[in-house]
C-alpha positions in Angstrom: 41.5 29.0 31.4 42.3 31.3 28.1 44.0 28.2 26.3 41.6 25.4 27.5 38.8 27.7 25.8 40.4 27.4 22.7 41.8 24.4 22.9 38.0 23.6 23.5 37.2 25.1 20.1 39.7 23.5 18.0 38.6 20.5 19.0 34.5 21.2 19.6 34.4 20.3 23.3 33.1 23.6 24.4 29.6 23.9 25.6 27.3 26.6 23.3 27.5 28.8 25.8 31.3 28.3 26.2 31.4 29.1 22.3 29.3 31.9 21.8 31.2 33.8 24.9 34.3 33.1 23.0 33.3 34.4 19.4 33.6 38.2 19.6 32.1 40.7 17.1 30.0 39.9 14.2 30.4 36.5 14.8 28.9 36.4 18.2 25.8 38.9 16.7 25.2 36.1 14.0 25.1 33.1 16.4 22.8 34.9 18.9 20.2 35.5 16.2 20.7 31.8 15.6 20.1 30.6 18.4 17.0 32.7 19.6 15.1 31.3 16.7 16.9 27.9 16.0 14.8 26.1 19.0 11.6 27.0 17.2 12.4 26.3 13.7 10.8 22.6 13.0 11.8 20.3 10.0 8.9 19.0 7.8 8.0 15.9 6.1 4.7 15.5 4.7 3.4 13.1 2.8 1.2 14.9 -0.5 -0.6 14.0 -2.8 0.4 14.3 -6.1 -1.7 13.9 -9.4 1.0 12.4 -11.9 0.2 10.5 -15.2 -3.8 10.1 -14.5 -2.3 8.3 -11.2 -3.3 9.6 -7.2 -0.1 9.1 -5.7 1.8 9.5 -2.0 5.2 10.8 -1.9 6.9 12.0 1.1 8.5 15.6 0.6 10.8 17.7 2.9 10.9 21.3 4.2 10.6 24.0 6.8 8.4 26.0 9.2 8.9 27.9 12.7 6.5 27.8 15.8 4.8 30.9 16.4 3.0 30.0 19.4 3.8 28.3 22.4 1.0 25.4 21.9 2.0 24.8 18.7 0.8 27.2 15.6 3.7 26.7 12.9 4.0 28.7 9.6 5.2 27.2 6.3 4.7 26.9 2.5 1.5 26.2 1.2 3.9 24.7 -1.8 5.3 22.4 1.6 2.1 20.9 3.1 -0.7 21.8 1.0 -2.4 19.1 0.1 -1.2 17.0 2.8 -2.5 13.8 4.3 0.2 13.6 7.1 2.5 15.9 8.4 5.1 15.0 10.4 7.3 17.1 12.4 10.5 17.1 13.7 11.3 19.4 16.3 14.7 21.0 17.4 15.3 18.5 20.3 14.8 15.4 17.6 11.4 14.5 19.0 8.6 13.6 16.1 5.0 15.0 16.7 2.6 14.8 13.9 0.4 18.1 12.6 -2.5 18.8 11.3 -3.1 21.5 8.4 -5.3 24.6 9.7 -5.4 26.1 6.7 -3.5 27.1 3.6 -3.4 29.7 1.1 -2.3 29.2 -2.6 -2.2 32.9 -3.3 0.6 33.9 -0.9 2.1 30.3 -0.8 1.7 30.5 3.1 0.4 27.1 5.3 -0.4 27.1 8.7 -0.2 23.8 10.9 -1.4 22.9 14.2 1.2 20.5 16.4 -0.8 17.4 17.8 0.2 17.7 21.3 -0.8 18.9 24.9 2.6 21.0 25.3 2.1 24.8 25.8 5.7 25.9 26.8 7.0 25.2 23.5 10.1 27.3 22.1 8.6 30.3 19.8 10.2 32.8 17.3 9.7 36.5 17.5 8.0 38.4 14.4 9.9 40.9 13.2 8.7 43.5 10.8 9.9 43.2 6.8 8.3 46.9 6.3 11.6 48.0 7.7 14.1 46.3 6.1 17.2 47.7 3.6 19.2 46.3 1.3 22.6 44.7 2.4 21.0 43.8 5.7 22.7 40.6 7.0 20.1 37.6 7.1 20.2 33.9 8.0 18.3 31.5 6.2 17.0 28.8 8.6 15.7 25.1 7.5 16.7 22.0 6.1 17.9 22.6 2.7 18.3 18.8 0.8 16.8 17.5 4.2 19.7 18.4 6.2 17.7 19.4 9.1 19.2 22.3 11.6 21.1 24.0 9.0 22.1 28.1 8.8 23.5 30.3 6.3 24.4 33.7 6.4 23.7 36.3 3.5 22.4 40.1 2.5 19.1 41.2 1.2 19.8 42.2 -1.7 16.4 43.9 -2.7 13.6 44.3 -0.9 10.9 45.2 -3.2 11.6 42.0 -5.8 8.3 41.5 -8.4 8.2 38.0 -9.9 5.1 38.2 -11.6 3.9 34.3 -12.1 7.4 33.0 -12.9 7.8 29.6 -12.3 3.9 28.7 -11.4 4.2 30.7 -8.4 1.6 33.1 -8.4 2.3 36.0 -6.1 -0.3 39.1 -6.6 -0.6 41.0 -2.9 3.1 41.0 -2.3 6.6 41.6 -3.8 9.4 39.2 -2.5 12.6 39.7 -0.5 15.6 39.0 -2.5 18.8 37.4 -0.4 22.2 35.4 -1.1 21.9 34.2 1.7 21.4 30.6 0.4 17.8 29.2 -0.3 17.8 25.3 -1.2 14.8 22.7 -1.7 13.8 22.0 1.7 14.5 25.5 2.9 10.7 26.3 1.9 8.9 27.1 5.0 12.1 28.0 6.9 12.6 31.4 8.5 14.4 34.3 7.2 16.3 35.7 10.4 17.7 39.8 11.0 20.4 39.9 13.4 18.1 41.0 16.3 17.1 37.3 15.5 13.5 38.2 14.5 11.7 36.4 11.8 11.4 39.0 8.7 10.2 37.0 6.3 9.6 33.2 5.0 12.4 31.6 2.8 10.1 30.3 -0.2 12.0 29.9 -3.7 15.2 30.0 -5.7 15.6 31.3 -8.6 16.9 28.3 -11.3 19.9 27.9 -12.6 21.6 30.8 -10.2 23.9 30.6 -7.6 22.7 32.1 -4.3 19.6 33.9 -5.6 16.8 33.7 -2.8 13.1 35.1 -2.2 11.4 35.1 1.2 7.6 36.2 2.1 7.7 39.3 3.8 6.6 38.8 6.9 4.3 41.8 7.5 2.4 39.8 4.5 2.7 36.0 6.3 1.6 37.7 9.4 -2.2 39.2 7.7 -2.4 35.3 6.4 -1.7 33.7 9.5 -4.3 35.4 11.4 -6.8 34.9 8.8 -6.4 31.5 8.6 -6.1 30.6 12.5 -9.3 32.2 12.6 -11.5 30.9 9.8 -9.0 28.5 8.0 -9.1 30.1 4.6 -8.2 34.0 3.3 -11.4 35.6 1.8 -10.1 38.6 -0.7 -12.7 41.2 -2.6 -12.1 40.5 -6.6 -14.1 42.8 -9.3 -12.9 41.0 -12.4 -10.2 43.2 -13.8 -6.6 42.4 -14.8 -3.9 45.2 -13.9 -1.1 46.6 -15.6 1.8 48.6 -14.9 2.3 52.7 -16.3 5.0 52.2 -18.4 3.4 49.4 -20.5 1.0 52.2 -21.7 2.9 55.5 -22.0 6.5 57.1 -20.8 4.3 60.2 -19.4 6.1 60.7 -16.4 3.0 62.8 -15.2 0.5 60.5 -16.3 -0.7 58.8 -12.9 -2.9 55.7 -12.4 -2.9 51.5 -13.3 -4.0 50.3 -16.3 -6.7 48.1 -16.7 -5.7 45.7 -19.4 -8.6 43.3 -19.4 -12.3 42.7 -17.6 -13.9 39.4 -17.3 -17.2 39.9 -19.0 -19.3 38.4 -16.7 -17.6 40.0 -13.7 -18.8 43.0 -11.5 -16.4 45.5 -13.3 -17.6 43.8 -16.8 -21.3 44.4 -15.8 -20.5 47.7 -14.7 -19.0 49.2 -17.8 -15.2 48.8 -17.3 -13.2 48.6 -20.1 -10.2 47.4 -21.3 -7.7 50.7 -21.8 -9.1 52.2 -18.7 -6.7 54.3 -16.9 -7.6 53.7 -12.6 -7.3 56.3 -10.7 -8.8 55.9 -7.4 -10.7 53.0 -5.3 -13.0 54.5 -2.7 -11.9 57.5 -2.3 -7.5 56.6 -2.3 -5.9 57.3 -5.2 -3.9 54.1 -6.5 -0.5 54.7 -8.6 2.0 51.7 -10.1 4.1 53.3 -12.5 6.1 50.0 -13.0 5.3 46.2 -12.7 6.5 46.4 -8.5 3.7 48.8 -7.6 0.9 46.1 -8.6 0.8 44.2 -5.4 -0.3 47.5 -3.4 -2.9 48.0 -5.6 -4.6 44.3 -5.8 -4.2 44.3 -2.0 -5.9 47.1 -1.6 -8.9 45.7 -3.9 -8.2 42.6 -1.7 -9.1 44.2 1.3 -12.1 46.1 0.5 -15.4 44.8 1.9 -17.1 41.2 0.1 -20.4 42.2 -2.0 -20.3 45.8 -1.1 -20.3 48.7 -3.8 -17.5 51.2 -4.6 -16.6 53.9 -6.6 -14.0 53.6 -8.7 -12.5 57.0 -10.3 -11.2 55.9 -14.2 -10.0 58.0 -16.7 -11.2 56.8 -20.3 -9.8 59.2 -23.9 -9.3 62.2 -20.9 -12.3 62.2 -19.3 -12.4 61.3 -15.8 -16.0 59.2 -14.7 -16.6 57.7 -11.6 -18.3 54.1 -11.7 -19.8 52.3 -9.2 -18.4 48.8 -8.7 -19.9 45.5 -6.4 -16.8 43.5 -5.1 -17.3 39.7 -5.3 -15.3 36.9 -3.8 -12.1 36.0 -5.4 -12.3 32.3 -6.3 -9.4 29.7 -4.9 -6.6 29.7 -7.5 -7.0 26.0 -8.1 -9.7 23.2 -7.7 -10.2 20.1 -6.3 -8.7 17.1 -7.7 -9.7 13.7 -7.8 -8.8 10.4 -9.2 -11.0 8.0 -10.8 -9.6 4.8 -10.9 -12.4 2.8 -12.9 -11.7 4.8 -15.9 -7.9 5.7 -15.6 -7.7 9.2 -15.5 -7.6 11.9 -12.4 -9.6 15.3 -13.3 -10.2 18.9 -10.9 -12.6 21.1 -10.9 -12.5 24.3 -12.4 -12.7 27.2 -10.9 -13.0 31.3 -11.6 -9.9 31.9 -11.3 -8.7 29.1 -13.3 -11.4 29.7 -15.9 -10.1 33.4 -16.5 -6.0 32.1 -16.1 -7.3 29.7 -19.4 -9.4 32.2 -20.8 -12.4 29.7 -20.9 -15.8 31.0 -21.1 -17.0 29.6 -17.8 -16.7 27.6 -14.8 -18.8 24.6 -16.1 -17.4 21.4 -16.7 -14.6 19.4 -15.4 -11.2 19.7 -16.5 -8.9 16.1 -17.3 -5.9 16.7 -15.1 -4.4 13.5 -16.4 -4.4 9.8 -18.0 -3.8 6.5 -17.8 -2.5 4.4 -20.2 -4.4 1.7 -21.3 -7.3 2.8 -19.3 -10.7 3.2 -20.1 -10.4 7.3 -21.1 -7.2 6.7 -22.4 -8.7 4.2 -25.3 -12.0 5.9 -25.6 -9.2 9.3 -26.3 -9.5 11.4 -23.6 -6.2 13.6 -23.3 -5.0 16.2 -20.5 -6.4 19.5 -20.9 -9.9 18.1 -22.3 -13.2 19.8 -20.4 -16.2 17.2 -20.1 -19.2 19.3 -20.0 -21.9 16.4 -20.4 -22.5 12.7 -19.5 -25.6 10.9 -21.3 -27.4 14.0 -21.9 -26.7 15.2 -18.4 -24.6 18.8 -17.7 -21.9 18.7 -15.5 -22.8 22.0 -13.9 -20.2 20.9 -11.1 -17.7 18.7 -9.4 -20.1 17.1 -7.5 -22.6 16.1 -10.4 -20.0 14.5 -12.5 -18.8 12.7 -9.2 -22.3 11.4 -8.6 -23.0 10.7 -12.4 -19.6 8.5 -12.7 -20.2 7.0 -9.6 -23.9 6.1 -10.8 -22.2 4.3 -14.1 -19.0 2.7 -12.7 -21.2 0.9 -9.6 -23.8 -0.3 -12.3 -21.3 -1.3 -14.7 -22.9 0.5 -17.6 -20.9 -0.5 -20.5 -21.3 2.8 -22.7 -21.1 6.4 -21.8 -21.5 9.2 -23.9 -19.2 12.3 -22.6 -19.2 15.7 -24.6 -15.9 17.1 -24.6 -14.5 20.5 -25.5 -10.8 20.2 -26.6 -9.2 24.0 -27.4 -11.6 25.7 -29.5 -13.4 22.1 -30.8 -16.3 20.3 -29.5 -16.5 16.3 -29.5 -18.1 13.4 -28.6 -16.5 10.8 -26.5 -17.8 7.1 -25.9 -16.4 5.1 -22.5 -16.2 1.8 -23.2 -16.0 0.6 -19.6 -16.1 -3.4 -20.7 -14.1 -4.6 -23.3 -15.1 -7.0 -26.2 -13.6 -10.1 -24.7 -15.3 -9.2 -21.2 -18.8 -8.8 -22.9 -18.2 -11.7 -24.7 -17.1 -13.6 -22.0 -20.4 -12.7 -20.0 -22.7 -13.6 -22.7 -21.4 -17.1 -22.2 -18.8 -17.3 -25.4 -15.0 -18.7 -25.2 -12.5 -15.6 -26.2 -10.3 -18.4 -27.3 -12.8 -19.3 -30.3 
């Protein structure tokens, strides 16, 4: 029996069970924790949209997710199937079910889908907890890296408390990342990130370019907060008061100087209105004292503002030239990172609304107006010299207070046919005026009753 067993393995006859009683020792630990979570892990392919060239446009991505309930909740990237007009799913037994998106969050890059069936007894994974993981703990990476669907590979955790900051576009303010070798490809996004007790500790999310075998995962204590939140009301509401923070050390080598720096305050924000200035030292929020001595210690500190109470007022305990004040502080909502976006085909260009947080990441002076995402060539903004990055803030006289009322304005002018519109532009630190032409001088002509070929 001994040498049909392996005579089974050489040549991959064995059942899985045969195999995994065969493998002894840290072998047989690894393929356990596979296979307790490999059933539940799903591959993705949903098709976005993507806003490219002034151009609305469908392409058909790939990557990862797990189920986390037996009726069919799965967890991925927002970065995955944000923005996603079809999700399709395939599951560990090969059979496609389609998904709908419940909700998504840009500021922890976690998405959570709903499967479109009746099943309930479908295969689940079992949360672990990320708060209690060390470094060289072995890991599996689970997902479809390149699109190769089912896929595993083995690694450490090489850090556990890894800040990022915004490299890459990836914002990433209420949590640090889990570093691993433990090999993170495109189309591993989403995927789970396994311990060897084969629970989920975090979600495998990025790679760091031009490295070999440099990975970051979600903790999952984090992915777990967002998940519930968005299950229940499909979006994450977090407390904001205006202020950007900044680590100890960027300040002064004090050892024994305690606190976070504020480095800057929206003027028009709670903690603007209040008195807070740039240069303040922060020393407590409601009553806890709040430390981050270097850049890692941030994401403690915003979640903690994060999680305070929407349009109620706090004290916050600064320390301004040495003297200690305490300042009473309303929280407000913190905006979505980015806006809609919208293409408008008439006048070939696509354009997105702007939004707080945008407005403060672009250090505009407010939200109104609508920002020119891209443009067409040839098109009608393209010749009237529209370029990405211009803000429309009028149309014939009219502001554009918001999306909407540009929507409605254009939509008024391109149905009518109006051949002249007056935009006002902002362009950097310039203002402008910008004239749609939306027929040309051979059309006009041509409907006035003359021959172009004259």
């Amino acid at each position: 029996m001994k040498r049909y067993v392996w005579l089974a393995l050489l040549f991959g006859l064995a059942a899985p069970g045969c195999v995994t009683t065969a493998i002894q020792g840290g072998d047989a630990a690894v393929i356990r924790a596979k296979d307790r979570v490999a059933p539940a892990v799903v591959h993705i392919r949903p098709v976005k949209e993507v806003y490219a060239q002034g151009r609305r446009e469908e392409v058909l991505v790939v990557g990862s997710g797990f189920i986390i309930t037996p009726d069919g909740y799965v967890v991925t990237n927002e970065h995955v199937a944000g923005e996603s007009r079809i999700v399709r799913c395939v599951l560990y037994d090969r059979s496609e079910v389609d998904a709908t998106v419940v909700g998504m969050d840009r500021y922890t890059d976690i998405a959570l889908l709903k499967l479109e069936t009746d099943r309930t007894d479908l295969p689940t994974v079992r949360l672990g907890a990320s708060e209690s993981l060390v470094s060289g703990q072995t890991v599996l990476a689970l997902g479809s890296p390149h699109g190769l669907a089912r896929t595993v590979s083995m690694g450490i955790i090489s850090e556990t408390r890894r800040f990022l900051g915004e490299g890459g576009g990836m914002m990433s303010p209420y949590n640090t990342w889990i570093q691993t070798d433990a090999a993170i490809n495109p189309g591993n996004s989403g995927g789970p990130l396994v311990n060897l007790a084969g629970e989920v500790v975090g979600v495998n999310t990025r790679r760091m370019s031009g490295a070999d075998n440099v990975g970051f995962a979600i903790p999952i204590d984090i992915a777990k907060e967002v998940v519930d939140e968005l299950r229940e009301n499909g979006r994450v509401r977090r407390s904001w008061f205006g202020v950007t923070l900044q680590e100890m050390m960027s300040k002064t080598d004090d050892l024994s100087q305690r606190g976070v720096v504020i480095a800057d305050v929206e003027a028009a924000s709670t903690a603007g209105q209040a008195g807070i200035r740039p240069g303040d030292i922060l020393l407590a929020v409601d009553g806890i004292e709040v430390d981050a001595r270097y850049a890692e210690d941030l994401p403690r500190v915003h979640k903690l503002i994060a999680d305070l109470e929407i349009g109620r007022t706090y004290p916050l305990r600064i320390s301004r030239g040495g003297e200690v004040r305490e300042i009473l502080v309303e929280t407000e909502e913190r905006s979505e990172l980015e806006g809609k976006q919208v293409e408008f085909a008439e006048w070939g260009f696509t354009a997105s609304e702007i939004t707080p947080a945008f407005a403060r990441r672009m250090q505009l002076p407010s939200t109104q107006g609508v920002l020119v995402s891209g443009v067409q060539v040839g098109g009608y903004a393209a010749n009237a010299g529209l370029v990405e990055g211009d803000i429309l803030l009028t149309m014939d006289g009219h502001d554009l207070t918001d999306f909407q009322t540009f929507q409605d304005l254009y939509q008024e002018r391109a149905a009518s046919g109006q051949r002249l519109v007056l935009l006002d532009v902002r362009r950097g630190a310039l203002m402008r005026f910008v004239l749609i032409k939306q027929v040309g001088e051979d059309a006009a002509e041509t409907e006035m009753g003359s021959d172009p070929n004259e």
